[in-house]
N, C-alpha and C positions, 0 to 999 in steps of 0.2 A: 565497134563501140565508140560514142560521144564522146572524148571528155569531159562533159560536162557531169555523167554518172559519177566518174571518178572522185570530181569537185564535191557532188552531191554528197557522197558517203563519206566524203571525211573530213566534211562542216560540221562545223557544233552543232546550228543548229540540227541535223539530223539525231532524232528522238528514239536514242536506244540506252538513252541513261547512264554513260559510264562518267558524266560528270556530278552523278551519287557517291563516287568511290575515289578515294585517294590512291589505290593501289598499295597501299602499307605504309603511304608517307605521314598518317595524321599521327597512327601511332609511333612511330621512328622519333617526329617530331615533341610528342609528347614526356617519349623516354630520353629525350634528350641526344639524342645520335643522330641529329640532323637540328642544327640550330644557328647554322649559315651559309650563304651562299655557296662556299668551297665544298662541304659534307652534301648540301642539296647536289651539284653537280657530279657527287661520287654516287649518291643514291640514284641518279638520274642514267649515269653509265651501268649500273647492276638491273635497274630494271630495263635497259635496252636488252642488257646482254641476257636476262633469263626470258625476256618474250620471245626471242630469237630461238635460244632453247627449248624451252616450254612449252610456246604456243605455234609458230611457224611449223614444227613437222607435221601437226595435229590436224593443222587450217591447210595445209599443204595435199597430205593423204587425202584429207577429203574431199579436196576439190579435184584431188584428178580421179579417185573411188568413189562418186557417193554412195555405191553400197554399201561402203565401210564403214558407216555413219554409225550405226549400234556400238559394233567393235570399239570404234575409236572414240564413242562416248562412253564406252565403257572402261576403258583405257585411259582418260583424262581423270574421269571419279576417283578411279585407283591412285593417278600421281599425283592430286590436289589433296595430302594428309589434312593441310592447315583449315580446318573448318570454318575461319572467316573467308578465303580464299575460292573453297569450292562453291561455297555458299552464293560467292559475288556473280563464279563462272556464273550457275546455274541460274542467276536473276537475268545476267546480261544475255545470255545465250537466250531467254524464250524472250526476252524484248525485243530482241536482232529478228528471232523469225516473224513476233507479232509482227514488229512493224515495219516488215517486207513484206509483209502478206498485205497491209493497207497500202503501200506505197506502189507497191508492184501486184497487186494482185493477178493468179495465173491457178490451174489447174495442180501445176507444177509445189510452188506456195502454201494453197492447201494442201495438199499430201503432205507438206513437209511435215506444218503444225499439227496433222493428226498424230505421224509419226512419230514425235517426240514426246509425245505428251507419255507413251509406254517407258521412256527412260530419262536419261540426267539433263539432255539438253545445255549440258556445256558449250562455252562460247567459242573455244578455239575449233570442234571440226565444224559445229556447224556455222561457224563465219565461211568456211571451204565451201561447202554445200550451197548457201544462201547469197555470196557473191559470185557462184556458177553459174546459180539459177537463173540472176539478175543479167549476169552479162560482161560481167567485170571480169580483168584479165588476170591469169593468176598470178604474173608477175606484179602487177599494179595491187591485186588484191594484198601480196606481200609486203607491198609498201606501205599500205593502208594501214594494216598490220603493226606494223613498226612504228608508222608515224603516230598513229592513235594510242601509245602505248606512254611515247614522249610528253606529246601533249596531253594525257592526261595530269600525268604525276606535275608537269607545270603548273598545269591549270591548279589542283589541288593545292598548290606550292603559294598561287597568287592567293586565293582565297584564304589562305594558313597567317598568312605573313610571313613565310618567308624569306617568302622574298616581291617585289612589287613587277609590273608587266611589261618593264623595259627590259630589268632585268631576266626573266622568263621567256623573254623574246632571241634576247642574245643567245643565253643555255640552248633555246631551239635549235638556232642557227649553227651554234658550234659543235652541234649533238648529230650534225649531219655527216658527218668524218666516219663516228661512232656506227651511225644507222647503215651506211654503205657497207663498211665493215661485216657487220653481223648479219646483214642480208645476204655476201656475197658468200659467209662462213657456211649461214645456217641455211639455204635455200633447197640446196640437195637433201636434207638428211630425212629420215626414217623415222614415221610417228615412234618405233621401238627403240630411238635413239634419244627422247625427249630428258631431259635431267633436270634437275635443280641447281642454278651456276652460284645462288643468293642466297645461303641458307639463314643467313642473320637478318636478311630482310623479312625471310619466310617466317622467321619467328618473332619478329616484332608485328608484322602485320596479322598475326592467330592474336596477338593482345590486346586486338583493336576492341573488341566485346566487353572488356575488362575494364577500359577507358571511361573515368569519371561524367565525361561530358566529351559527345562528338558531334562533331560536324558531318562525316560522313557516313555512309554505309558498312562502307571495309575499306 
């Protein structure tokens, strides 16, 4: 593999929408539990540490099983209680397949998209499945993973005010301590191992619906 794919899939510009979604920072932000730099930087460690959790055994299993794709979307349904949350999965996950299927189109591509359309199409096994397909390595897809998890909730963060783009640049940089950590924690484990490490993020981000006026998606 290139690295130039690598580059590819975890530039913005690549059109799979997750800069729709705050990750639970607008509402966090709204309730007040994130209204400076130091609280953004603690919300910034919790949501490394639950994608780690969360989404790596998920994106993991299915990139080394894709027959487990059913199972393990159906297994993601199940752990996502927070209906803003599963909600977001299941928009990002069939944007991920669309648009691997226009980017890379392959025999392989369509199967996937027919195949999902029968169930949840969450985004963490089928990121496993769709960066197999593509060619990406599962340790790099790991990274992806991680890294795209960070930079979302910055991104959000710039857009919010919380904080401006030097500052969100620094948090990146110093968030890479963080991301090694939890890659080298979470890499091994067991989609039947996935938990919840953030439950106060989990429930201010179900509040997001409830929110006078939003910016984001979820």
């Amino acid at each position: 593999m290139s690295d130039w794919l690598a580059w590819q899939v975890v530039d913005s510009a690549f059109p799979v929408g997750v800069f729709a979604h705050s990750w639970g920072l607008e509402a966090a932000w709204q309730a007040g539990h994130v209204d400076d730099e130091a609280a953004l930087r603690r919300f910034l460690a919790e949501s490394i540490q639950q994608t780690g959790w969360g989404v790596l055994p998920l994106m993991n299993a299915a990139y080394s099983d894709p027959e487990r794709l059913d199972e393990l979307d159906a297994l993601n349904h199940a752990f996502l209680t927070n209906g803003v949350a599963n909600r977001a999965s299941r928009v990002q996950g069939r944007t991920l397949a669309a648009t691997a299927a226009r980017v890379w189109p392959s025999p392989a591509m369509t199967d996937l998209q027919e195949r999902i359309q029968a169930g949840w199409a969450h985004v963490a096994p089928l990121s496993g499945v769709v960066f197999r397909t593509i060619g990406l390595p599962q340790e790099t897809a790991r990274k992806a993973v991680l890294f795209g998890a960070a930079r979302g909730v910055l991104s959000a963060a710039v857009r919010l005010g919380v904080t401006g783009s030097y500052g969100a640049q620094r948090m990146q940089h110093a968030a890479g301590a963080q991301l090694d950590a939890t890659l080298e924690r979470c890499r091994g484990l067991a989609a039947e191992e996935i938990c919840q490490t953030a439950p106060i993020v989990d429930v201010l981000q179900g509040a997001h619906d409830r929110l006078y006026s939003r910016l984001f998606q979820s």
